[in-house]
LODRENDO-77738 format. One record per residue (C-alpha): x, y, z; residue number from 1; residue in one letter. Coordinates in nm, 2 decimals. Layout:
BEGIN
<u=X | v=Y | w=Z | i=NUM | aa=a>
...
***
This chain:
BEGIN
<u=-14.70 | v=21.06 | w=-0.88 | i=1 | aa=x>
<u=-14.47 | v=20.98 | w=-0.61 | i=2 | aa=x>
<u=-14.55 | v=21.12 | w=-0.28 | i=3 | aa=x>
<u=-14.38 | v=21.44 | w=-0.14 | i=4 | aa=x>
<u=-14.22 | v=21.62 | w=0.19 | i=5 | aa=x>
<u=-14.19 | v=22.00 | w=0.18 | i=6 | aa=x>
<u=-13.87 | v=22.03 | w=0.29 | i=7 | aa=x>
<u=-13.80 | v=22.42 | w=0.34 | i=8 | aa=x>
<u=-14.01 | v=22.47 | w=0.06 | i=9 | aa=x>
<u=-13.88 | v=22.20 | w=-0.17 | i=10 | aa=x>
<u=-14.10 | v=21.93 | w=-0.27 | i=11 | aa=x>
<u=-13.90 | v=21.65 | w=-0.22 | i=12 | aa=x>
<u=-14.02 | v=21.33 | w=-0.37 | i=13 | aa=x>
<u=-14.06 | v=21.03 | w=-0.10 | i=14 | aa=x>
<u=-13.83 | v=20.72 | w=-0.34 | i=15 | aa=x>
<u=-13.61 | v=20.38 | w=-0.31 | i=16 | aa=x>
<u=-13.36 | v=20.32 | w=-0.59 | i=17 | aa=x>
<u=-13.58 | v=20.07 | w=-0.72 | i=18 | aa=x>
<u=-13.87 | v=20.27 | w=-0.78 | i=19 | aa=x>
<u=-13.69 | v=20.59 | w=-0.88 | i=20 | aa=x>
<u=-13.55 | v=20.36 | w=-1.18 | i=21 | aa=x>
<u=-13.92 | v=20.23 | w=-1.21 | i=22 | aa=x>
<u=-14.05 | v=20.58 | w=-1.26 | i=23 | aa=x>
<u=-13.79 | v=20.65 | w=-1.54 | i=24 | aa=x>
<u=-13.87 | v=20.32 | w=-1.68 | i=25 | aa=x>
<u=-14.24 | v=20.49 | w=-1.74 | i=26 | aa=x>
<u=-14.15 | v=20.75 | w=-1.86 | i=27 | aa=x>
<u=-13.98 | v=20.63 | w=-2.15 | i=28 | aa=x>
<u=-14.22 | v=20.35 | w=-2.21 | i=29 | aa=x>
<u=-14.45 | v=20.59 | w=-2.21 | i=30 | aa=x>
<u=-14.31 | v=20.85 | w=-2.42 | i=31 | aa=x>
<u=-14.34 | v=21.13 | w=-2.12 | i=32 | aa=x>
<u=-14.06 | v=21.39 | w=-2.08 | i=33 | aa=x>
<u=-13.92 | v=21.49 | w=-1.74 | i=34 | aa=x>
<u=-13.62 | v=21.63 | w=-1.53 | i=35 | aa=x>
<u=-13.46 | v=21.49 | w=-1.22 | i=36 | aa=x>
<u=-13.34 | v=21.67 | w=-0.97 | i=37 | aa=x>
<u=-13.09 | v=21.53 | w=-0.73 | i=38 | aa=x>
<u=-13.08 | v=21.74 | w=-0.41 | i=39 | aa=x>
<u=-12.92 | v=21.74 | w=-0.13 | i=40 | aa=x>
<u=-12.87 | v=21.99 | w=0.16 | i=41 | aa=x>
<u=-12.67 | v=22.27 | w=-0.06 | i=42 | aa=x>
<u=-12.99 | v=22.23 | w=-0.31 | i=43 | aa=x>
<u=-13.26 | v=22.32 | w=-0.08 | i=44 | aa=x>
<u=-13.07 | v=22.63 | w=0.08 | i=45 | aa=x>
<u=-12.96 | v=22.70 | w=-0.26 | i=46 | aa=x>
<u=-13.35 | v=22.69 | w=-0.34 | i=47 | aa=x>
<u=-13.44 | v=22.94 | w=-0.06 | i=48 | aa=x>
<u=-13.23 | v=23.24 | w=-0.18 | i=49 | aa=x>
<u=-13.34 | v=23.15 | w=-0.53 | i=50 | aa=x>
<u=-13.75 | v=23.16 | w=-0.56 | i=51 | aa=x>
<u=-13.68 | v=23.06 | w=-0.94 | i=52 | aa=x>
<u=-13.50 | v=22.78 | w=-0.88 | i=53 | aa=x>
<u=-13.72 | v=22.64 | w=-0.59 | i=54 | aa=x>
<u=-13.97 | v=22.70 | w=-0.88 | i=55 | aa=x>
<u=-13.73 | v=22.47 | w=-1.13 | i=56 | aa=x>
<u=-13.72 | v=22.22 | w=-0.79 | i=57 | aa=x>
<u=-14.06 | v=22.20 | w=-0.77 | i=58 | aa=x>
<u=-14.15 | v=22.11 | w=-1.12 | i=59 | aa=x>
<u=-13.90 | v=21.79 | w=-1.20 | i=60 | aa=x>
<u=-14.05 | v=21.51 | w=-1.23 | i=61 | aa=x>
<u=-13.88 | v=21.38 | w=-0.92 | i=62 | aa=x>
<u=-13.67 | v=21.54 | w=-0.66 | i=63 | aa=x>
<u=-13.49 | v=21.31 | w=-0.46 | i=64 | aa=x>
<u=-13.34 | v=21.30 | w=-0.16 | i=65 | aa=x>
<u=-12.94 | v=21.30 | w=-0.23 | i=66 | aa=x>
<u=-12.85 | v=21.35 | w=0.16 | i=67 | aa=x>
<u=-12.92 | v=21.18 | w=0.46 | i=68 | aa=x>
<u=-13.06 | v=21.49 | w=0.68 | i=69 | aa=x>
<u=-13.36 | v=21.51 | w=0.41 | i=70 | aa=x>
<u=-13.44 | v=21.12 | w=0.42 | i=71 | aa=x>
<u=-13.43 | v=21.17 | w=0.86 | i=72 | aa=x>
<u=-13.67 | v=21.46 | w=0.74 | i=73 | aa=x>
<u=-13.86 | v=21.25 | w=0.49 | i=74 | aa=x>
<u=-13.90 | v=20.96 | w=0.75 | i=75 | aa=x>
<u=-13.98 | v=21.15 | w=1.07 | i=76 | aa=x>
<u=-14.30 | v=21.30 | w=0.83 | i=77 | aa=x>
<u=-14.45 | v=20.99 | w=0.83 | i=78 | aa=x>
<u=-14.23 | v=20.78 | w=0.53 | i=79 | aa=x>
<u=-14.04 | v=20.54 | w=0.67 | i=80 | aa=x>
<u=-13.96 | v=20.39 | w=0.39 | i=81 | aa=x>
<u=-13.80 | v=20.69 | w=0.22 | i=82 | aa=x>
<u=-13.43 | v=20.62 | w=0.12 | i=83 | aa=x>
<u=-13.17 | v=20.83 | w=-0.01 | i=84 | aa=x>
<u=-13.10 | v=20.86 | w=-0.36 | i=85 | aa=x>
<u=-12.79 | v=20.93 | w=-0.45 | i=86 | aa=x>
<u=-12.67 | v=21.05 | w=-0.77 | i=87 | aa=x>
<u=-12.39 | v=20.79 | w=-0.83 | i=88 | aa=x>
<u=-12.64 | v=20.51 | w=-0.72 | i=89 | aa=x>
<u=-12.87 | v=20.62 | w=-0.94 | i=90 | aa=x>
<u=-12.68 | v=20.61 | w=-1.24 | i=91 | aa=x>
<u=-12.54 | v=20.29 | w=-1.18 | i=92 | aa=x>
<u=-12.89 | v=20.15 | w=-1.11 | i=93 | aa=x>
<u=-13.00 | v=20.29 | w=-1.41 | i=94 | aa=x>
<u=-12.75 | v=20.17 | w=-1.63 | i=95 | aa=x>
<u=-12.76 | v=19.85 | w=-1.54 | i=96 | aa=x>
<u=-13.09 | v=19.78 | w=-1.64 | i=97 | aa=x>
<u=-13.04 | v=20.01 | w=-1.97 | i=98 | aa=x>
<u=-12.78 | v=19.75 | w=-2.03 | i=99 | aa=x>
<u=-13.07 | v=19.50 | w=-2.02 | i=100 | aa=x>
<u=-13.36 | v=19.64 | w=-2.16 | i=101 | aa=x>
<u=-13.16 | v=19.86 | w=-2.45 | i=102 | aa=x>
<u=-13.23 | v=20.23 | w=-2.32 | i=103 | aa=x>
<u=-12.99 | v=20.51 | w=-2.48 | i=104 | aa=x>
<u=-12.78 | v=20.73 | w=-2.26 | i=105 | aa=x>
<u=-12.60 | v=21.09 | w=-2.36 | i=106 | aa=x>
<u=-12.36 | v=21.17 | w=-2.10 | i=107 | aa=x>
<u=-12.34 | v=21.55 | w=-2.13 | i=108 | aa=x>
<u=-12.13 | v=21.74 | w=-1.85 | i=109 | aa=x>
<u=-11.73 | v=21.73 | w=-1.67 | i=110 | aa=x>
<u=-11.45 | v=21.88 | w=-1.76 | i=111 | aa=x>
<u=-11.27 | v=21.82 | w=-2.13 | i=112 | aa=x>
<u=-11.23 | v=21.44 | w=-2.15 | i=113 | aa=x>
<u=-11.46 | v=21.35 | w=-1.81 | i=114 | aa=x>
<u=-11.74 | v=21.21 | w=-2.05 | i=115 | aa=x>
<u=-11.59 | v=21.02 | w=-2.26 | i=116 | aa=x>
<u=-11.41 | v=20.82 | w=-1.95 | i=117 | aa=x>
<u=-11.67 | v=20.79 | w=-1.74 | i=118 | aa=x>
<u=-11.86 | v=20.62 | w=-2.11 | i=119 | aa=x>
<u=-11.58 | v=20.40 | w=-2.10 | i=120 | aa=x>
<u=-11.60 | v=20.25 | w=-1.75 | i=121 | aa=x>
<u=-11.96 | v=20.26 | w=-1.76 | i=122 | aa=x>
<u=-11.96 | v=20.05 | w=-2.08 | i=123 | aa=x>
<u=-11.66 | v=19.81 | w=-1.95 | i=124 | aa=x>
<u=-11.96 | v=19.79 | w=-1.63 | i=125 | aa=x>
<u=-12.25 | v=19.69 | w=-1.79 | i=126 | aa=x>
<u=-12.17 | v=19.48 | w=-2.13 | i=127 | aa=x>
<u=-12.42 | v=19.62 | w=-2.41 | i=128 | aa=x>
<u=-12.49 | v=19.95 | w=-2.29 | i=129 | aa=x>
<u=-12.57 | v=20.22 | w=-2.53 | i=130 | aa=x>
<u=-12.41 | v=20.53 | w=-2.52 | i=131 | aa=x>
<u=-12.48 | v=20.74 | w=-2.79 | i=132 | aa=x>
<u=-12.31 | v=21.06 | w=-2.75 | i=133 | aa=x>
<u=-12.11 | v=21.26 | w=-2.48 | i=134 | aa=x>
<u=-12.01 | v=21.62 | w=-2.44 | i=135 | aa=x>
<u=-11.83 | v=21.87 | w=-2.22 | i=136 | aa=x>
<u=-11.96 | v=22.21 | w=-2.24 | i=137 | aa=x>
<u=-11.72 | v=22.48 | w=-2.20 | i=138 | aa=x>
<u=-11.71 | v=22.63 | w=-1.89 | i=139 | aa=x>
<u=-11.83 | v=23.02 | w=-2.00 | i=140 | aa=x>
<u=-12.15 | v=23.07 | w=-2.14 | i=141 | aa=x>
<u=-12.26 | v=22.88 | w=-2.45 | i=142 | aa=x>
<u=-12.32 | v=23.10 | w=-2.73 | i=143 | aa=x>
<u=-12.72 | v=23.08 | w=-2.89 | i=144 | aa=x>
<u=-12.54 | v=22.88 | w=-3.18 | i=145 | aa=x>
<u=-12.36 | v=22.66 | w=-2.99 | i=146 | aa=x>
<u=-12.63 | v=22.59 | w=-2.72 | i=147 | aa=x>
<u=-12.85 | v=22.52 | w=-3.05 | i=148 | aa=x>
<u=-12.61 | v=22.29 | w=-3.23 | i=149 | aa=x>
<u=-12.56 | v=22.07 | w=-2.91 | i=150 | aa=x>
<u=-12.97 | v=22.00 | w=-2.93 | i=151 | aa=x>
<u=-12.95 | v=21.91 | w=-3.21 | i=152 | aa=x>
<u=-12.69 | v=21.62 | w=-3.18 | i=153 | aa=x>
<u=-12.84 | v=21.52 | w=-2.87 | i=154 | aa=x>
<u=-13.17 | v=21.45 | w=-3.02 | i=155 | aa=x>
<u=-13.00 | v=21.29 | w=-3.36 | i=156 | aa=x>
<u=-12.83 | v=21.05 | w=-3.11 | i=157 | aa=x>
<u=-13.20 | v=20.96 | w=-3.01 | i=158 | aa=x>
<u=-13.13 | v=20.93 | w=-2.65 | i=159 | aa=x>
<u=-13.37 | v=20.80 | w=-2.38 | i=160 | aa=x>
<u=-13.17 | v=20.96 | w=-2.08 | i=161 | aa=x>
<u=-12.92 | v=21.28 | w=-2.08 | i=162 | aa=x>
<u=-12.72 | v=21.28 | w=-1.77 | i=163 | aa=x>
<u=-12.61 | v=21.62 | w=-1.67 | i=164 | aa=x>
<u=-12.33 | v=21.64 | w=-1.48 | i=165 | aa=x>
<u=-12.28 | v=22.06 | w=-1.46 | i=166 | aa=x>
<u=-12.33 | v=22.10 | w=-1.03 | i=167 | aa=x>
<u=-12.64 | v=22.24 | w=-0.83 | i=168 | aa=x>
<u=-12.75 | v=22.51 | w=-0.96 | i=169 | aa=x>
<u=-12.63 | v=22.50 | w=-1.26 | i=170 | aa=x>
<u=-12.74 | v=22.17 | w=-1.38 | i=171 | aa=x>
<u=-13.08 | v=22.23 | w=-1.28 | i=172 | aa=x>
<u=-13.13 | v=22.59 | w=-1.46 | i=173 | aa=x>
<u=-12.95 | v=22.38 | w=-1.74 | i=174 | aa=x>
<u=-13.25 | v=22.14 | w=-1.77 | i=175 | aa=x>
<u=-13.54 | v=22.33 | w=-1.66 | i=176 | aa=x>
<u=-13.46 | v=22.57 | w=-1.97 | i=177 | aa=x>
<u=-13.35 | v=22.25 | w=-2.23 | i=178 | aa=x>
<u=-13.67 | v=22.03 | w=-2.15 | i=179 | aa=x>
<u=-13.93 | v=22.18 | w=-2.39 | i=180 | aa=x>
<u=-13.61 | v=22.13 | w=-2.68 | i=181 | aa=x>
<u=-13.49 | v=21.79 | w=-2.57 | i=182 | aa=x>
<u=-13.71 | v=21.47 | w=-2.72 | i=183 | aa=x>
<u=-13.52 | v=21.20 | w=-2.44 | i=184 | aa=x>
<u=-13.74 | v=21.15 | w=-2.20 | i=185 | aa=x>
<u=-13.53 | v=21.18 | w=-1.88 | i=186 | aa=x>
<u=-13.29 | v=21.47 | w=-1.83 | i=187 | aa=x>
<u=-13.08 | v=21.34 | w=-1.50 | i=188 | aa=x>
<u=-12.88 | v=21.62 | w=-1.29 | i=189 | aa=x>
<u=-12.60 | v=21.39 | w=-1.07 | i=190 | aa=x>
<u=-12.32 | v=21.68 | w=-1.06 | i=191 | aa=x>
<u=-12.01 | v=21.50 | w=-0.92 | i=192 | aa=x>
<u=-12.16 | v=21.15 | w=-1.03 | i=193 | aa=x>
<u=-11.92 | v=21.24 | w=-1.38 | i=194 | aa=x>
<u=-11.62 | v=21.31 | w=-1.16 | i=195 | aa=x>
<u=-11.70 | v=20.99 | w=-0.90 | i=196 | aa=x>
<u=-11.78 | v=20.72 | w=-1.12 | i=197 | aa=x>
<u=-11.53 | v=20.78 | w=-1.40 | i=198 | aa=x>
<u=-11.23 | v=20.76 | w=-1.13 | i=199 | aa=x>
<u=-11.10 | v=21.13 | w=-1.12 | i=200 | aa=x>
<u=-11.26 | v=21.15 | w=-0.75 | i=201 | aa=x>
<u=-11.32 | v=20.96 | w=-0.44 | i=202 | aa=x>
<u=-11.60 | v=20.87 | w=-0.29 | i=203 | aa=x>
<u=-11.70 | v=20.88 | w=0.05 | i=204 | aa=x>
<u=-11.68 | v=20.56 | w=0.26 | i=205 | aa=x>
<u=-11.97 | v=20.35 | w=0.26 | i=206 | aa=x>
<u=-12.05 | v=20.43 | w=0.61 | i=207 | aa=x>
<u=-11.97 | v=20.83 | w=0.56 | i=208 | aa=x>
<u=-12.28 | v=20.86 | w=0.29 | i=209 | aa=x>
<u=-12.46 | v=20.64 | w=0.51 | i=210 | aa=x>
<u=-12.46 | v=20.79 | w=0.85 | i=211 | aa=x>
<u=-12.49 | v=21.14 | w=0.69 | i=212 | aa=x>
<u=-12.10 | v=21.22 | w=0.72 | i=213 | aa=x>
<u=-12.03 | v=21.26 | w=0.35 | i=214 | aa=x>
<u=-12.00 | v=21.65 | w=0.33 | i=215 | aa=x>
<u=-11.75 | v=21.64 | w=0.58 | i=216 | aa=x>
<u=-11.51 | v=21.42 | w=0.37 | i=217 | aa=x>
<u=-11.62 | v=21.61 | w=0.07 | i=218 | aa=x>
<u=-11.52 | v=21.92 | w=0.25 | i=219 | aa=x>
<u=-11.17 | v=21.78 | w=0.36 | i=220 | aa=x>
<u=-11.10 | v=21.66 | w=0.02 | i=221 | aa=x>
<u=-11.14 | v=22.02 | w=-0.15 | i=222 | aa=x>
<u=-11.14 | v=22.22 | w=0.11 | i=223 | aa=x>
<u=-11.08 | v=22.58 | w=-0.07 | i=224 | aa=x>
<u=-11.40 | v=22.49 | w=-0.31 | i=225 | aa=x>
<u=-11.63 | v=22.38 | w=-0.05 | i=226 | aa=x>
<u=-11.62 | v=22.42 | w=0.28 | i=227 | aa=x>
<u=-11.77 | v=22.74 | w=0.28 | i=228 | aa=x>
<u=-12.06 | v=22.58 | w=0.09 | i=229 | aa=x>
<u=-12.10 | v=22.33 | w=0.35 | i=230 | aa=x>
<u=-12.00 | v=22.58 | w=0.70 | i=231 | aa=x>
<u=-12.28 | v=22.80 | w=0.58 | i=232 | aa=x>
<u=-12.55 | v=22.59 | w=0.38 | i=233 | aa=x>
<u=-12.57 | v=22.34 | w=0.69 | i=234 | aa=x>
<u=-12.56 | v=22.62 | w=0.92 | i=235 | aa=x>
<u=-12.84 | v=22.82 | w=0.79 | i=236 | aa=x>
<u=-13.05 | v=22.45 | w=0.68 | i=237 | aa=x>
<u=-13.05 | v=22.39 | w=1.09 | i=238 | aa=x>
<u=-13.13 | v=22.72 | w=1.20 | i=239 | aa=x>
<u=-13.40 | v=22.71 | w=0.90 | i=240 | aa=x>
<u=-13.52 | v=22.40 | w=1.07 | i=241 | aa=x>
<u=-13.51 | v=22.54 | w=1.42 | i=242 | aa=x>
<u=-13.74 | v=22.81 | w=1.33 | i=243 | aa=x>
<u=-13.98 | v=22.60 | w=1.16 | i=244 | aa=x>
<u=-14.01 | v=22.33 | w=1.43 | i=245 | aa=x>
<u=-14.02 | v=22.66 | w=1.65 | i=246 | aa=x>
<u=-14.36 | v=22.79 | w=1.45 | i=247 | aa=x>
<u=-14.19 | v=23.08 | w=1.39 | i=248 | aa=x>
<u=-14.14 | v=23.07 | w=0.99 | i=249 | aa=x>
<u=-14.31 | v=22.85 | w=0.76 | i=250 | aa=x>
<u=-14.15 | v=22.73 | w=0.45 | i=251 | aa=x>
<u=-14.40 | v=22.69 | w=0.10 | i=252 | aa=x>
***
């Protein structure tokens, strides 16, 4: 078990890249079956208004640290050598040493057609990857036929990882509730990892996700989808923050 930081009430797991991908690696060697979530800023405040999903949070298998503010947070409790985590990163990382060592990948999230591009460039990538199946789920609610038929072609495809690229919360509810029905042994939430990695979206600069400033180029980018999600989620996350440094609230 990797250590962890409560951050607002989130147990946040304390990771590098290296050993994130080291931990999945177990898990499938090991025939184990786990969830990911990748969490940021917007997933922790997300968390607090949401008992049930802090719940879902705080039962992954790993919960890493997909902004800057909650490495600062991770380091200045005493993990220095806590790094971020980021969803795109991760994926990568991940696929290139599936490429090497033959694990399977579903790719199941995006809009109509995101998938099966972002299997194309991630293939074109990393020469012998295996992806064995990719789907975009509509964007109502699936029907109890529908939700069951996708299970079952996700476990015929025998897949060691199912990346879920659906957004925070969604994605998360969406594995927490699929775990028990899923045999891969990784479900994977990276949200806009679909929409980054298969070309549709830019990324931040390198020095943007670095220094913390990412949000604010997300937020000029699409500004009408979310820069309210950003104005009020880092709002509230600092004045959260205040009050706990404060001793006035405590967060469990």
């Amino acid at each position: 078990m990797e250590p962890r930081v409560n951050i607002l009430g989130v147990q946040v797991s304390v990771l590098t890249i290296r050993r994130a991908v080291e931990t999945v690696e177990h898990w499938i060697a090991a025939g184990e079956r786990h969830y990911v979530c990748v969490t940021g800023v917007h997933g922790v405040m997300e968390s607090r208004r949401d008992p049930a999903l802090r719940a879902i949070h705080n039962a992954a298998g790993l919960v890493t640290a997909d902004g800057m503010p909650l490495v600062w947070l991770s380091r200045r409790r005493g993990h220095p050598e806590a790094e971020r985590v980021y969803g795109p990163d991760l994926m990568l990382a991940l696929c290139e040493r599936a490429a090497a060592r033959g694990y399977r990948h579903y790719l199941m999230g995006g809009a109509p057609g995101t998938p099966a591009r972002l299997a194309e460039r991630l293939v074109a990538r990393f020469p012998g990857l295996q992806i064995v199946g990719t789907h975009s789920p509509p964007f109502r609610a699936m029907t109890p036929d529908e939700d069951a038929e996708l299970v079952a072609r996700i476990n015929a495809a025998r897949p060691d990882i199912v990346w879920v690229g659906l957004s925070t919360p969604k994605q998360e509810r969406w594995m927490a509730a699929h775990r028990p029905a899923l045999s891969a042994s990784a479900l994977i939430g990276v949200g806009a990892a679909f929409d980054f990695l298969s070309g549709l979206k830019r990324q931040a600069p390198v020095w943007m996700r670095r220094s913390g400033l990412e949000w604010l180029f997300r937020m000029a980018t699409e500004p009408r989808r979310l820069a309210r999600r950003y104005l009020v989620n880092n709002t509230a996350f600092l004045g959260a923050l205040l009050l706990e440094t404060l001793g006035l609230r405590r967060y469990e």
